[in-house]
C-alpha positions in Angstrom: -12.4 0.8 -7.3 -9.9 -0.6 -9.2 -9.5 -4.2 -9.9 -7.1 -6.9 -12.0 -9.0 -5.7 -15.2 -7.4 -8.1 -18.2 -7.8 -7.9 -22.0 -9.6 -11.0 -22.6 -7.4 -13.3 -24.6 -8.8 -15.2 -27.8 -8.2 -18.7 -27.8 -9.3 -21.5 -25.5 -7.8 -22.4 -22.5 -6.5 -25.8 -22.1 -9.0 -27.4 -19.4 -11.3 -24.7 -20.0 -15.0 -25.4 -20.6 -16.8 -24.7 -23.5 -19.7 -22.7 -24.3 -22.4 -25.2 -23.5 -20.8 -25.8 -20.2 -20.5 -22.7 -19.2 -24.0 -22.0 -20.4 -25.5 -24.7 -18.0 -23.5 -23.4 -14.8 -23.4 -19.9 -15.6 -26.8 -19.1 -17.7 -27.0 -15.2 -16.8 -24.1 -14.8 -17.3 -23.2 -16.0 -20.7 -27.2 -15.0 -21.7 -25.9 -11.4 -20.6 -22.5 -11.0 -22.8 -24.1 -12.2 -25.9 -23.8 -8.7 -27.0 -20.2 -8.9 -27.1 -18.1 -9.4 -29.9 -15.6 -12.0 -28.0 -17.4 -13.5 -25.3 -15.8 -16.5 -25.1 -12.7 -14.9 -24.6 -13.9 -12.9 -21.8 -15.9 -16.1 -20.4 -11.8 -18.0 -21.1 -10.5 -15.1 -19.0 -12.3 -15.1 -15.7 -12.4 -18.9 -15.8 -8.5 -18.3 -16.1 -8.3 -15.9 -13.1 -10.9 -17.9 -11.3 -8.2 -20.8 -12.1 -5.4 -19.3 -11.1 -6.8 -17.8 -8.0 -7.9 -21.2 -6.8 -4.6 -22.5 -7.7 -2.6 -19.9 -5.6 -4.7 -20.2 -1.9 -4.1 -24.3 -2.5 -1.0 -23.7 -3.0 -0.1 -20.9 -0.6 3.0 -22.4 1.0 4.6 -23.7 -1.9 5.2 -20.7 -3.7 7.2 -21.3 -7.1 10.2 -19.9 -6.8 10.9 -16.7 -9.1 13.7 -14.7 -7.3 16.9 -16.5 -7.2 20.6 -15.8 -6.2 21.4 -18.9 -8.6 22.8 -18.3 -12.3 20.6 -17.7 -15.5 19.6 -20.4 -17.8 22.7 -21.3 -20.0 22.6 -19.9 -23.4 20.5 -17.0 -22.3 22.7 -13.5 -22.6 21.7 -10.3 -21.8 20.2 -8.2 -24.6 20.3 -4.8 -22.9 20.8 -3.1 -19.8 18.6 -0.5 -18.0 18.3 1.2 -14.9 14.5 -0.1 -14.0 12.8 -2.8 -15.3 9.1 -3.4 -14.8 6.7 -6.2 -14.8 2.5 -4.6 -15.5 1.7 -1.6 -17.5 -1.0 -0.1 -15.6 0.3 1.8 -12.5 4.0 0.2 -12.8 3.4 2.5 -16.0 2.9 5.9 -13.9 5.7 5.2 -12.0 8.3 4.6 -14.5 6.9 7.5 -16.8 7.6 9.6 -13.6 11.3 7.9 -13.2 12.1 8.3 -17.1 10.6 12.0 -17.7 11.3 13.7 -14.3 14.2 11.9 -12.9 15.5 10.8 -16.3 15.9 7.1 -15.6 16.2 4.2 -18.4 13.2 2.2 -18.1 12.1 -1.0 -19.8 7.9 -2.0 -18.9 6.2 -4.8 -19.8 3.6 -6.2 -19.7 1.6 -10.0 -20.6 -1.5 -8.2 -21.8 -2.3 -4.6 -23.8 0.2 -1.9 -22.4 -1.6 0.8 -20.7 -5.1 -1.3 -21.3 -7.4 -1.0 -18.1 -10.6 -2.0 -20.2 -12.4 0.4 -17.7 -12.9 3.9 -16.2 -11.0 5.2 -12.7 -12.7 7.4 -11.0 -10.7 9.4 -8.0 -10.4 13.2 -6.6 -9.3 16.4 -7.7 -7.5 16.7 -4.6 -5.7 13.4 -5.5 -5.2 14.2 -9.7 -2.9 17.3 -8.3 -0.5 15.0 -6.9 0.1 13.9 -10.6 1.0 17.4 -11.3 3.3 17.7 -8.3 5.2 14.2 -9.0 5.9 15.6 -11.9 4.0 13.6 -14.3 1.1 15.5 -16.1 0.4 19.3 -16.0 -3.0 20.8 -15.4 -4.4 20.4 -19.2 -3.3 16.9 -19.3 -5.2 15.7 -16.8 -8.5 17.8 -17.6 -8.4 16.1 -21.3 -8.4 12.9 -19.3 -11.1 13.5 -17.5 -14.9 12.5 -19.0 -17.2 12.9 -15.9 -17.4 15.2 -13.0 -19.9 14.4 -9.6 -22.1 16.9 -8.1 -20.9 14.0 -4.6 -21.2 10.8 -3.4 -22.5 8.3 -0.9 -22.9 5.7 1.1 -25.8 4.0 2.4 -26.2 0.4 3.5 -29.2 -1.7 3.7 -30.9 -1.1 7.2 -34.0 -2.8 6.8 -33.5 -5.0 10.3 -31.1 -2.7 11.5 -31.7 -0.8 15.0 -29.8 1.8 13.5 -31.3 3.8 10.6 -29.4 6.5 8.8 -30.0 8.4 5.7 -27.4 8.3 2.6 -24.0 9.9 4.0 -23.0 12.0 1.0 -19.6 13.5 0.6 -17.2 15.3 -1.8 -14.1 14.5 -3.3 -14.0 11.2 -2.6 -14.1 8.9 -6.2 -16.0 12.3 -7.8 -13.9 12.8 -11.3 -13.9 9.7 -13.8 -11.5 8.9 -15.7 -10.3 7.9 -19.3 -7.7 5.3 -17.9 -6.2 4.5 -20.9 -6.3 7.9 -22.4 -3.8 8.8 -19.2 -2.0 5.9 -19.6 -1.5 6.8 -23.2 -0.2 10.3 -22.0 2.3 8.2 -19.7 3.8 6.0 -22.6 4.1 9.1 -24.5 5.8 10.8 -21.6 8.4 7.7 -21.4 9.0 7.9 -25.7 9.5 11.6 -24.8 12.2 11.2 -22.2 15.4 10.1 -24.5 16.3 8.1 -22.2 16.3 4.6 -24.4 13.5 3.3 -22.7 11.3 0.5 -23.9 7.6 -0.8 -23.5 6.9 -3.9 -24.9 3.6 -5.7 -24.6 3.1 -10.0 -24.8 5.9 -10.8 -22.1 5.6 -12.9 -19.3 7.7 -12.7 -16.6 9.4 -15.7 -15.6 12.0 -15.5 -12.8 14.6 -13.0 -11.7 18.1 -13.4 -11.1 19.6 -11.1 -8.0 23.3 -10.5 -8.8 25.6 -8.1 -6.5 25.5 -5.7 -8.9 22.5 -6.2 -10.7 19.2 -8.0 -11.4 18.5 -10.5 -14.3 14.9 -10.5 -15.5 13.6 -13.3 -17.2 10.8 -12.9 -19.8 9.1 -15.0 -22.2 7.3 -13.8 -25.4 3.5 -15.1 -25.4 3.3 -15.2 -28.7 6.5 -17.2 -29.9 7.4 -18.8 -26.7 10.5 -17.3 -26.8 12.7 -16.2 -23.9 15.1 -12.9 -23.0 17.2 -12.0 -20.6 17.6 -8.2 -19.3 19.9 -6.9 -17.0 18.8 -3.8 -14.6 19.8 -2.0 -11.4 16.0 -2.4 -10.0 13.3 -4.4 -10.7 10.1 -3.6 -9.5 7.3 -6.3 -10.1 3.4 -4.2 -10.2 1.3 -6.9 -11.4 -0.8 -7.1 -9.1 -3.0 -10.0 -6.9 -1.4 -13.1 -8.5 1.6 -11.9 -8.7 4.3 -14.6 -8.0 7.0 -12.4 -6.8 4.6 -11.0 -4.0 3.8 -14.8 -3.1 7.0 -16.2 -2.9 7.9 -12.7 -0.6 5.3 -13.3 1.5 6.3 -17.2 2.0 3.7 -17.9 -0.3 0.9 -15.7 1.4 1.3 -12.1 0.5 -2.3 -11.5 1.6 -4.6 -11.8 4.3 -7.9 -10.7 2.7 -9.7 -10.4 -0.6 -12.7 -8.4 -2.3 -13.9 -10.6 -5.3 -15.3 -8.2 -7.8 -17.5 -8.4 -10.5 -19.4 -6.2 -12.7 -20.2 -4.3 -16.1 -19.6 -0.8 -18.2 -23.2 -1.1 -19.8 -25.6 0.9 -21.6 -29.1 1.9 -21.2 -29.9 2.3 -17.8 -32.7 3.6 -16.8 -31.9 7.6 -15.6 -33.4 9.1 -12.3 -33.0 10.5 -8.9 -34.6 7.2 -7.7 -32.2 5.1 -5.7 -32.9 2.1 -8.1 -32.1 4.9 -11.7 -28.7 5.8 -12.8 -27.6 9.5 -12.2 -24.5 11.3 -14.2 -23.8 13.2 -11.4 -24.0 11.3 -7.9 -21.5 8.2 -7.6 -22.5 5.8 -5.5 -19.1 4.8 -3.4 -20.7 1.8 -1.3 -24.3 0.4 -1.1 -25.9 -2.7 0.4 -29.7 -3.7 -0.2 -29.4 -6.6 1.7 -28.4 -8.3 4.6 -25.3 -11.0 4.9 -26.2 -14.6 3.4 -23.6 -17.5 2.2 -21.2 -16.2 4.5 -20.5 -12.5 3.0 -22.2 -9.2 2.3 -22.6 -8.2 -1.0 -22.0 -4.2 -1.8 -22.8 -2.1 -5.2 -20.9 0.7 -6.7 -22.3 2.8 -9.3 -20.0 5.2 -11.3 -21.2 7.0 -13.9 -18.7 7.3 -16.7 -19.0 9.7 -20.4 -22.6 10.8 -20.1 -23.0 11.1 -24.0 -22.0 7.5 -24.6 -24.5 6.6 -21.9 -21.9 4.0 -20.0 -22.4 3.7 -16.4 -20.0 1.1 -14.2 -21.9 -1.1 -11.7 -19.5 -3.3 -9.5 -20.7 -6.2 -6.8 -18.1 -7.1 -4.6 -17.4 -8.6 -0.7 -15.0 -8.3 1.4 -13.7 -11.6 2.8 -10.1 -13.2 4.5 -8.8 -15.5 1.9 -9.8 -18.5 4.1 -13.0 -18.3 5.1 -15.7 -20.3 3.3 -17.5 -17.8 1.2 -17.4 -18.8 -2.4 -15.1 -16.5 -3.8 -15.4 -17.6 -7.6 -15.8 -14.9 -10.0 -18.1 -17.2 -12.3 -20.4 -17.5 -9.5 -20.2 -13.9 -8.3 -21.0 -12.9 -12.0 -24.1 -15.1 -12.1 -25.1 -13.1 -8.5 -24.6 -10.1 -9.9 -27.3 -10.5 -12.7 -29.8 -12.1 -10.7 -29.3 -8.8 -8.6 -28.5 -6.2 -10.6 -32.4 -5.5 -11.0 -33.0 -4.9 -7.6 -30.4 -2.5 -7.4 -30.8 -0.6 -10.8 -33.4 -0.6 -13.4 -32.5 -1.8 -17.0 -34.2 -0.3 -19.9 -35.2 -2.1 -23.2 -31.9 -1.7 -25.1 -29.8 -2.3 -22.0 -26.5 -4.1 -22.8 -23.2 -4.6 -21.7 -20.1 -3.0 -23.3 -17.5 -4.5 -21.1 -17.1 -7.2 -18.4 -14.9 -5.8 -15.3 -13.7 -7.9 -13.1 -10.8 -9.4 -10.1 -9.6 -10.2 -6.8 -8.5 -6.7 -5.2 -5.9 -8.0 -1.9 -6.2 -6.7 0.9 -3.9 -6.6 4.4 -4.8 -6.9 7.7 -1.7 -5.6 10.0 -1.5 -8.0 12.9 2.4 -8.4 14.5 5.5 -6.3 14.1 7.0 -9.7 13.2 4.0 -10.4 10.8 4.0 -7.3 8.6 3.8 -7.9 4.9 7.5 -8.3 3.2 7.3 -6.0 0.1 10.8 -6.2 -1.1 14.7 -8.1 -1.8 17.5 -7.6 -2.5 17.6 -5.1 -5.8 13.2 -6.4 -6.2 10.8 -4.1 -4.8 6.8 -4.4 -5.3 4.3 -1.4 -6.2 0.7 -1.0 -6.3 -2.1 -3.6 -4.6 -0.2 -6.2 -2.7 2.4 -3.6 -0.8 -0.6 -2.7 1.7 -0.2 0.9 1.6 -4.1 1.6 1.5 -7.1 -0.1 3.2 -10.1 -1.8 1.7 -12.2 1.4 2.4 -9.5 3.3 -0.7 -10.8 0.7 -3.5 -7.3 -0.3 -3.7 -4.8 0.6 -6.8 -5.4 4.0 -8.7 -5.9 6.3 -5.6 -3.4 4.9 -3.2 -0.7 4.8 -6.0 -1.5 8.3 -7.1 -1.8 9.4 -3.2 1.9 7.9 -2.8 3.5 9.0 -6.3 5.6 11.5 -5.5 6.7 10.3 -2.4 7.8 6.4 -4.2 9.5 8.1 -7.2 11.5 10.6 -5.5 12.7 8.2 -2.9 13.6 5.6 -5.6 15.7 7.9 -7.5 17.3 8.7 -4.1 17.8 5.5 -3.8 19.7 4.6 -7.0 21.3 8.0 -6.5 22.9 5.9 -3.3 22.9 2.5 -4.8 21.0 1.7 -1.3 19.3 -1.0 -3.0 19.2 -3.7 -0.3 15.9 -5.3 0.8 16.1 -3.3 4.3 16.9 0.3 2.3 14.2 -0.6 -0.4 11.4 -1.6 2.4 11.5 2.6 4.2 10.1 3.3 0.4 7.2 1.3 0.7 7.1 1.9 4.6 4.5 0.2 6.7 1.4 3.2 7.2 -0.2 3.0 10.8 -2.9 5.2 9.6 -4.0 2.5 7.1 -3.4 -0.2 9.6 -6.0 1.7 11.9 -8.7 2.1 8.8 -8.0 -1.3 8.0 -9.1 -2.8 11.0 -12.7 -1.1 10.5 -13.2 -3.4 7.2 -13.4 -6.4 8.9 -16.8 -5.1 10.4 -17.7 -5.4 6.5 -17.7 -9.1 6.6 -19.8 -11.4 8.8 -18.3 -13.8 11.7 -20.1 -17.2 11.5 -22.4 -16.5 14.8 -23.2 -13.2 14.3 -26.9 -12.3 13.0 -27.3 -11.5 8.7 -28.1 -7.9 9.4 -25.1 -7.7 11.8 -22.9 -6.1 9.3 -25.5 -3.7 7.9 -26.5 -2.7 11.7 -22.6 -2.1 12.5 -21.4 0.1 9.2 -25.3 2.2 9.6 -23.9 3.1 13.4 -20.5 4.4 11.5 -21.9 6.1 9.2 -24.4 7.3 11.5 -21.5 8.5 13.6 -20.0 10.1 10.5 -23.3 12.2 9.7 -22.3 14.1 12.9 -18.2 14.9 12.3 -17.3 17.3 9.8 -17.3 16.4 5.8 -13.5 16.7 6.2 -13.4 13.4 9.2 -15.8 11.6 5.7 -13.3 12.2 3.3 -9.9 10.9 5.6 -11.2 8.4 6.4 -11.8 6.7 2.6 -8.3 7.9 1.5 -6.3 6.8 4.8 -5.7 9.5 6.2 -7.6 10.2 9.5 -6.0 11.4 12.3 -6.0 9.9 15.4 -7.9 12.8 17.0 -10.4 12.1 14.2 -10.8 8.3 14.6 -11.1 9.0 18.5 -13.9 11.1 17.8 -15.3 8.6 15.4 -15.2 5.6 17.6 -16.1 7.7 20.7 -19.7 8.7 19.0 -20.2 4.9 17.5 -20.0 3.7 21.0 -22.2 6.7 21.8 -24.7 5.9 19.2 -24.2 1.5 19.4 -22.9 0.2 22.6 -23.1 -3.0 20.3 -19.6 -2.0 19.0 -17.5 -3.1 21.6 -19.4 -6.7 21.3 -19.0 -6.5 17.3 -15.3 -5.7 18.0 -14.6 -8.8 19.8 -16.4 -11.2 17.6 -14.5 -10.0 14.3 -11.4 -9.3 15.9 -10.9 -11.3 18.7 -8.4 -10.4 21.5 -5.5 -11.0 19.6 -6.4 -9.0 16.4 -8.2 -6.3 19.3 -4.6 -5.9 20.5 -2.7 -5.2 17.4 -5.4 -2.8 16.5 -4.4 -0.7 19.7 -1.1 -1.2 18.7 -1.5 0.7 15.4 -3.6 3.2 17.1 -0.7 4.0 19.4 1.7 4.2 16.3 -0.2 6.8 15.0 0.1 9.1 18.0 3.2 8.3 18.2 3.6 9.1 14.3 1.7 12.2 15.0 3.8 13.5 17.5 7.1 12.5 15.4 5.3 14.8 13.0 4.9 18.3 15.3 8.8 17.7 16.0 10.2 17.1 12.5 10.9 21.4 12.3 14.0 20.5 14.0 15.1 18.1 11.4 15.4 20.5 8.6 18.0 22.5 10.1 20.3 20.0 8.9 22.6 21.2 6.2 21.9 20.0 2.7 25.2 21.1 0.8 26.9 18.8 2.7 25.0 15.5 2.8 25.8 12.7 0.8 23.6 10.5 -1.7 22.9 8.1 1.2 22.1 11.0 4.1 20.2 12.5 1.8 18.0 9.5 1.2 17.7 8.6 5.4 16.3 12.5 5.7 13.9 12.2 2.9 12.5 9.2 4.6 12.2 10.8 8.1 10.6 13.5 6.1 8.1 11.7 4.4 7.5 9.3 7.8 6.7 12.3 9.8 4.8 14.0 7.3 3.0 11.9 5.2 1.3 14.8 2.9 4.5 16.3 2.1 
């Protein structure tokens, strides 16, 4: 899973508690990071995200206002020019090393915290790390040195103690098998971009401030942490990946550029106890979702366990929920922190010289996909958004890494066709980050992951068990589409059709987390994917059409029917 994972910063906050207050309301937690070095700055940090997060759903329709048609500050010139500018260095990074090295673009990345800093492990497929080779990005040996732990497979098993379904762990491979040293790839990236002699520039300690959209070109606002001092850059693009609390995605999005949320807390620790026990750590199973208890305060909590380099001993425990942004559920991180260490015992045993090495921690969006008129706004006029808040993957992908890597190829190469055209209105820039029905159908399922405010606390337990109970009797290959968004619509037909088989309860459990409107739209995307599908078988005919004589433009309208119809291409 990957999450808003930020260097800690080292001074105090303004408004922030201090350590005895934060001892009183959070004891656990600031008990369990007394082995870190800085952990007031980490405590700062999550109290600043916690802030901030609390400050945006208030605040939701009164977005501040950071794309304008208006003039730049006066006194403010432009500094330099480039072709791409980006705002986050973690997978805005990947796609501008792919635009500088393959297509030869001038970038400029920055970013407000470390450049290419993730303070964590990924963890993805093989099947998925080749599309880094095919984008262009990495070869073979590149990725291999990145890589520091390999999984024998993976499952899922949820709490079914009061459940009238019981099912066994549903193990699968390649799904979130191979960890990863993030920062050593993102290293690799930076050194692809200094490699590309194309000017390009990463800076680290900006802030963005505000954008300027010009007929000709985009104004990018930044300010220097450090000194407080501002810059002006001029670019063709500029293409904003920072993430949840990202203001360009609010202001988009009339000041909601998400419908849901998975709070997410947890720890890169050392000394585990090791075993084949569920409650021990073992290097070679990941554990991709697990619940040992039933729904309380208006959520169900859900474990991960990753295993990361085996010599070093570090294993990554997550506790997470997933929630809309306004229901009740507490969705602090401070508070989900003190959870998780209250419950981390019951989920895995901690030896003597257990400690933690690194808090992880963020609110990963999500997207529910209700209205043609309602679908999320991802771009303007010369602005475009990558990564978590563009809604290409459902809350089932763990958000970020996978999706971005699943869809690298196909958003590079249709942004250099893009500036290849200069089709770099809001409309044009949209079919790049094109709405996915297959997501839209997975991410419908995710809602049976939260509770509705009648229904029973081992509701959701009961409901995912008859899933994955479902799931033990389709074919490995139905397991793996369907956590990496891409199950057929034969496939989810055959899924739903055993559920209701196996649970006549679904239909009921539909209604009461959907409702009859959200029930419609979900047949809506259903149909879109046949209808997808069948565009799809037909698309043969469309590659009779001449290439040698297609403009920059045609050639950017087939490549989007292209990757429309096919979406593994």
């Amino acid at each position: 899973m990957t999450a808003v994972f930020r260097k800690a910063s080292a001074s105090r906050p303004q408004h922030a508690p201090d350590l005895s207050e934060f001892r009183k309301r959070y004891p656990l937690t600031v008990a369990n990071f007394g082995a870190l070095a800085n952990r007031e700055a980490w405590l700062y940090r999550i109290w600043e995200l916690d802030t901030g997060w609390q400050q945006a759903m208030a605040n939701e329709r009164g977005a501040h206002e950071v794309v304008t048609r208006g003039a730049p500050p006066a006194g403010l010139e432009v500094e330099a020019e480039f072709e791409i500018i980006y705002a986050g260095g973690r997978v805005g990074l990947l796609h501008a090393a792919v635009m500088a090295s393959r297509f030869n673009r001038r970038v400029l990345v920055f970013d407000a915290q470390g450049m290419g800093r993730t303070d964590r492990d990924w963890n993805i497929s093989d099947e998925e790390l080749r599309e880094f080779e095919t984008a262009g990005l990495f070869t073979k040996e590149e990725i291999e040195s990145a890589v520091i732990n390999r999984y024998r497979s993976g499952f899922v098993k949820f709490h079914d103690a009061a459940s009238r379904v019981k099912t066994p762990p549903l193990w699968m491979n390649g799904v979130l098998d191979v960890a990863l040293d993030a920062d050593k790839l993102l290293a690799l990236a930076q050194t692809k971009i200094a490699a590309s002699e194309t000017a390009s520039r990463l800076v680290e300690g900006w802030r963005f401030v505000r954008s300027f959209v010009q007929p000709s070109r985009v104004l990018v606002e930044v300010e220097d942490i450090r000194t407080g001092r501002h810059s002006l850059f001029a670019a063709r693009l500029f293409i904003d990946s920072t993430g949840t609390n990202s203001a360009v995605a609010r202001q988009l999005g009339d000041g909601r550029s998400i419908t849901h949320v998975c709070p997410t807390v947890g720890t890169v620790a050392r000394g585990f106890m090791r075993g084949e026990e569920p409650d021990r750590v073992d290097f070679r199973v990941g554990e991709i979702l697990v619940s040992n208890e039933d729904a309380s305060d208006h959520r169900q909590l859900v474990w991960e366990g990753f295993a990361g380099n085996q010599k070093r001993d570090e294993y990554t425990t997550y506790l997470f929920f997933y929630d809309a942004i306004n229901s009740p559920a507490d969705k602090s991180l401070l508070a989900l922190f003190e959870r998780y260490f209250e419950s981390l015992p019951r989920y895995k045993r901690t030896g003597a010289q257990w400690r933690v090495m690194k808090p992880v921690f963020g609110y990963l969006p999500g997207v529910q996909h209700q209205g043609w008129g309602a679908r999320q706004r991802t771009t303007d006029d010369r602005i475009m958004l990558i990564g978590e808040t563009t809604g290409l993957s459902s809350p089932l992908s763990f958000c970020g890494f996978g999706p971005h890597v699943r869809h690298l190829r196909r958003l590079t190469h249709l942004t250099d066709l893009a500036l290849e055209a200069d089709l770099l209105d809001s409309s044009s820039l949209a079919e790049i980050n094109a709405y996915e029905p297959r997501v839209a159908q997975i991410t419908s399922l995710a809602e049976f992951m939260r509770p509705t405010p009648k229904s029973a606390p081992s509701a959701v337990n009961e409901t995912l068990n008859a899933v994955m109970a479902a799931l033990h009797d389709l074919d490995e290959r139905v397991r793996r589409e369907l956590f990496q968004d891409r199950m057929t619509f034969s496939a989810f037909r055959n899924l739903l059709s055993r559920t209701a088989k196996l649970y006549p309860r679904i239909f009921q459990r539909t209604r009461e987390h959907l409702g009859a409107r959200g029930t419609f739209w979900w047949i809506a995307n259903i149909v879109e994917v046949i209808l997808s599908e069948r565009r799809e078988r037909s698309v043969d005919a469309l590659a009779e059409e001449s290439e040698q004589t297609e403009d920059a433009a045609q050639r950017f309208a087939r490549h989007i029917r292209t990757y429309k119809t096919r979406p593994g291409t």
